[in-house]
N, C-alpha and C positions, 0 to 999 in steps of 0.2 A: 740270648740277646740282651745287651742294655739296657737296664732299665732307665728313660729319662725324664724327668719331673719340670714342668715349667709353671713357672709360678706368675698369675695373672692376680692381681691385687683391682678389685674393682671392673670388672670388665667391660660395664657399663653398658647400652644399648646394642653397640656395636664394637666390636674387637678393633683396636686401632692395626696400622702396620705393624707397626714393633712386634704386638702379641703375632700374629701371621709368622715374622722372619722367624721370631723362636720355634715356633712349630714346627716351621721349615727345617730350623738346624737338627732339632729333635729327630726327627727322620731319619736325618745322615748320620746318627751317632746309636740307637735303638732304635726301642718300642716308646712312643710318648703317651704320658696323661699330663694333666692340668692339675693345679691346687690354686683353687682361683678362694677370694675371698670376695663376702659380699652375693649379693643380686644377680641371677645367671638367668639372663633371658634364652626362650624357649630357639629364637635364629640365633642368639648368638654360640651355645649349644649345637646346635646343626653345623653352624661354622665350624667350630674345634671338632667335630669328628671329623669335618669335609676335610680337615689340615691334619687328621691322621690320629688324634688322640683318642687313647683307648679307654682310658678311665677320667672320671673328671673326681675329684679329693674336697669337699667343702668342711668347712670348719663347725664342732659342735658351736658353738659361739654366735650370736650374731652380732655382738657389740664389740669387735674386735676394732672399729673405726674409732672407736671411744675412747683409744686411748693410743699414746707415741707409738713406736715398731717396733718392743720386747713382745708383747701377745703372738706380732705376725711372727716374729723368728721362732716363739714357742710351737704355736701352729705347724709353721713350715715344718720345724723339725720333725717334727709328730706325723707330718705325710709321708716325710721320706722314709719316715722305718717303718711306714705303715704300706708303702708303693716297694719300699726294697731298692728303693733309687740308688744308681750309681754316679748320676751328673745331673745336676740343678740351676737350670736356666732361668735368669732374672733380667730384668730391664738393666738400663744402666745411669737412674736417675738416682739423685742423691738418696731417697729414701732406700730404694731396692740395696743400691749399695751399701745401708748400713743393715740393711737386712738379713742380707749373704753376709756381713762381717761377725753379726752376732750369731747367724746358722754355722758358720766356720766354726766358732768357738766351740758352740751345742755339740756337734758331731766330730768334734778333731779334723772338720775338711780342709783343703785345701782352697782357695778362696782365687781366681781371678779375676779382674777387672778391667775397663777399656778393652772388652774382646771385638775385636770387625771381624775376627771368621774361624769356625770350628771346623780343622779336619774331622776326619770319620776315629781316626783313632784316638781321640780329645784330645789334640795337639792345639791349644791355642795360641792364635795372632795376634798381639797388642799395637795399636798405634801409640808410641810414644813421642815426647819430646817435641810436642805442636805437630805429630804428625811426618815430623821429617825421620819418621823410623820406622819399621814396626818389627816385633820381637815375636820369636813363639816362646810359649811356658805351659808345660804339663805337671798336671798335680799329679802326686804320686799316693796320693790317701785315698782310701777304699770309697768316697763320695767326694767328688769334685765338683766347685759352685762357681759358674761362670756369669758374668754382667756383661750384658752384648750392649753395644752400641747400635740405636737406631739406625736405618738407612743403609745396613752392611750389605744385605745382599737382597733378593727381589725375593718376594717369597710366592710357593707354588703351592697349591694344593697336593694332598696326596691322591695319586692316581687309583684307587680303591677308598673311598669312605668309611665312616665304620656310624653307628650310633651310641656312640659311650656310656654307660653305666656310671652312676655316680654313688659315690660313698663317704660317708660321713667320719671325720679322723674328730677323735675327742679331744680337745685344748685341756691343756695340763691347768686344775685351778688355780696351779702356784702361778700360771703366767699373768696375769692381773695381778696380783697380791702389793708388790712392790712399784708398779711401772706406773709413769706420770698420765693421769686422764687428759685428755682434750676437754675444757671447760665451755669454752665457746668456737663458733667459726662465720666467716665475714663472709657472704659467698660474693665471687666476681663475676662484676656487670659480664654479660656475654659481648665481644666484638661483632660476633657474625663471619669474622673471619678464619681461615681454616687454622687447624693445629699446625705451630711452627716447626715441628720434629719433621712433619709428615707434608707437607705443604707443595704443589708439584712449580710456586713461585713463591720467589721470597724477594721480599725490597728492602734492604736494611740502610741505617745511617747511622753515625757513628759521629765524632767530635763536633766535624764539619757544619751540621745542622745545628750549634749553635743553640741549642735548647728547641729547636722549633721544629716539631717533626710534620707538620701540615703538609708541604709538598712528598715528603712521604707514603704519608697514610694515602692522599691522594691517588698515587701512581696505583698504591695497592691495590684500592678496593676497585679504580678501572679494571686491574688487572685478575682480582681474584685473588690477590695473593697473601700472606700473612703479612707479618711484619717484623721485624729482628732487628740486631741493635750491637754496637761494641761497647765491650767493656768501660772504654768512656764516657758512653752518654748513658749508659745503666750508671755506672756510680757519679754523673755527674746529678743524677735524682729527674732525668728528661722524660725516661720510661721506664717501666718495672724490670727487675733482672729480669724478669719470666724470660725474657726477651733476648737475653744476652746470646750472642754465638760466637762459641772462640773454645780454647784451651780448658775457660773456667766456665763455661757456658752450652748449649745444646748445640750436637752436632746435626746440621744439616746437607741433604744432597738433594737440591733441588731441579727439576729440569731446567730452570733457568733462576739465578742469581742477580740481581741488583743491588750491587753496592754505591752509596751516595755518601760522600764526604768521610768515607773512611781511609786509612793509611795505607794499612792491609801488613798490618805488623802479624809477626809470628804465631802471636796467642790469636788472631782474627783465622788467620788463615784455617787454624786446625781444625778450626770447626765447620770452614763452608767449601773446600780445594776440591772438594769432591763432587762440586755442581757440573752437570753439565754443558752450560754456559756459562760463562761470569762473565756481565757489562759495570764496568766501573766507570765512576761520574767523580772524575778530582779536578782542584783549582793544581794542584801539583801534580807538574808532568813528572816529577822522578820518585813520586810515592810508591810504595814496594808493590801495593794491587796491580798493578799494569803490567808486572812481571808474570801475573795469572789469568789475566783478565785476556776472554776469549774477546772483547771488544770494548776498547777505553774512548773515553770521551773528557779531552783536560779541558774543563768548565766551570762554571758557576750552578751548582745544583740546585740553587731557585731559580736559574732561569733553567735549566734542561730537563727539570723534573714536570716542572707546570706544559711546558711546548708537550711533552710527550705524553704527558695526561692528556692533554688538548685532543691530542692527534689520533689517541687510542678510544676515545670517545668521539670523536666525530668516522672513524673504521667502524665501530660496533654499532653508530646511526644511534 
């Protein structure tokens, strides 16, 4: 059987989704362990055996945070010929992806990227070109490293548990040697609001808002929901990219979508078409959203964001 590796960097209190879907895919393709880096609490451990993994791989290192992602790619390398991995599952945020870029090189693998779904026999699916495609591509090198897109499929426990054993893989000293330290770090204010990837609402706005996200945030925190953004008003400096959803930004699938004063141009779409609901709020009845949008509304988003703020807070009492 397969050997399959997923690599959780930080795992944190709690295993977000993303970590879940990979385990999941792990399943359908081997046997899975983890090579997580960092702090592995005692539930969160529990978790990764409930989702099927049989080893967990930690790093001799603990200062691997300390410095850019040459260390983690040395690491990673070092699990997989230490697991015998034949497929290496990563997120598919910019760091991860340059992580798998520099593991491709270490190992001579094969490298893909943008995956939304792994057959059983590593056939993967790429959504291309904003999403108006998607492609399969199989690597044909002896370790193939795939970066999944959040939100690809639901992930399920594995129907037997196991309690995984963990083992320590030694970091090559050369890996430090050369790579840039992290000097300092800023931490960010917390919102209270959920993580944008994972979030089961999103409220976003986009040009429309005009620099002013207040009826926004509003709708949001009635609703519970995060908060997201277009390309636009991330680079017009209104909200952090963090925030950005589109082409160049995080993909989400939320149970329900609110877009406000956005176009709903190509690079928007590819990151949110997958909700499933989308209400769009435009002063333009012929902007492209409405063409997705499971219910539009052609208005003035500071008057229809404030009414339904009202309206969801005088339901909830």
């Amino acid at each position: 059987m397969a050997k399959v590796l997923v690599f959780i960097d930080n795992p944190g209190p709690a295993l977000k989704k993303a970590s879940l879907e990979l385990l999941t895919i792990a399943r359908s393709l081997g046997e899975p362990a983890v090579a997580f880096n960092g702090e592995l609490h005692d539930d969160v451990a529990a978790t990764l055996g409930a989702y099927g993994a049989q080893t967990l791989y930690r790093p001799s290192a603990a200062d691997l945070d300390d410095y850019l992602v040459g260390p983690k790619a040395s690491y990673l390398a070092a699990a997989v010929l230490t697991a015998h991995a034949t497929v290496v599952l990563t997120e598919n945020s910019a760091e991860a992806r340059e992580i798998a870029a520099r593991l491709g090189i270490k190992l001579g693998a094969g490298v893909i990227t943008d995956v939304v779904a792994v057959d059983p026999d590593g056939t993967a699916h790429k959504s291309v070109l904003a999403g108006s495609w998607t492609t399969t591509a199989k690597a044909t090198t002896p370790v193939a490293v795939l970066t999944v897109k959040a939100n690809s499929i639901t992930p399920e426990p594995a129907v037997t548990g196991t309690a995984p054993g963990t083992i320590t893989v030694e970091v090559p000293e050369t890996a430090t040697a050369a790579s840039a330290r992290i000097t300092a770090r800023n931490e960010k204010a917390a919102s209270g609001r959920p993580d944008l990837a994972e979030a089961r609402i999103v409220v976003a706005g986009g040009r429309g808002v005009d620099g002013n996200f207040g009826p926004v945030e509003e709708l949001a925190d009635a609703l519970g929901a995060a908060i997201g953004a277009s390309r636009a008003a991330t680079d017009a400096g209104w909200i952090g990219h963090d925030a950005q959803i589109g082409q160049t930004g995080k993909t989400v699938s939320p149970q329900l979508y609110i877009s406000a004063g956005i176009s709903g141009a190509v690079q928007q779409k590819a990151g949110m078409q997958t909700a499933k609901v989308i209400v769009a709020v435009n002063k333009d009845a012929e902007s492209p959203v409405f063409e997705i949008a499971d219910f539009g509304i052609i208005g003035d988003l500071f008057q229809v964001l404030p009414q339904a703020t009202a309206e969801i807070k005088k339901r909830k009492g």
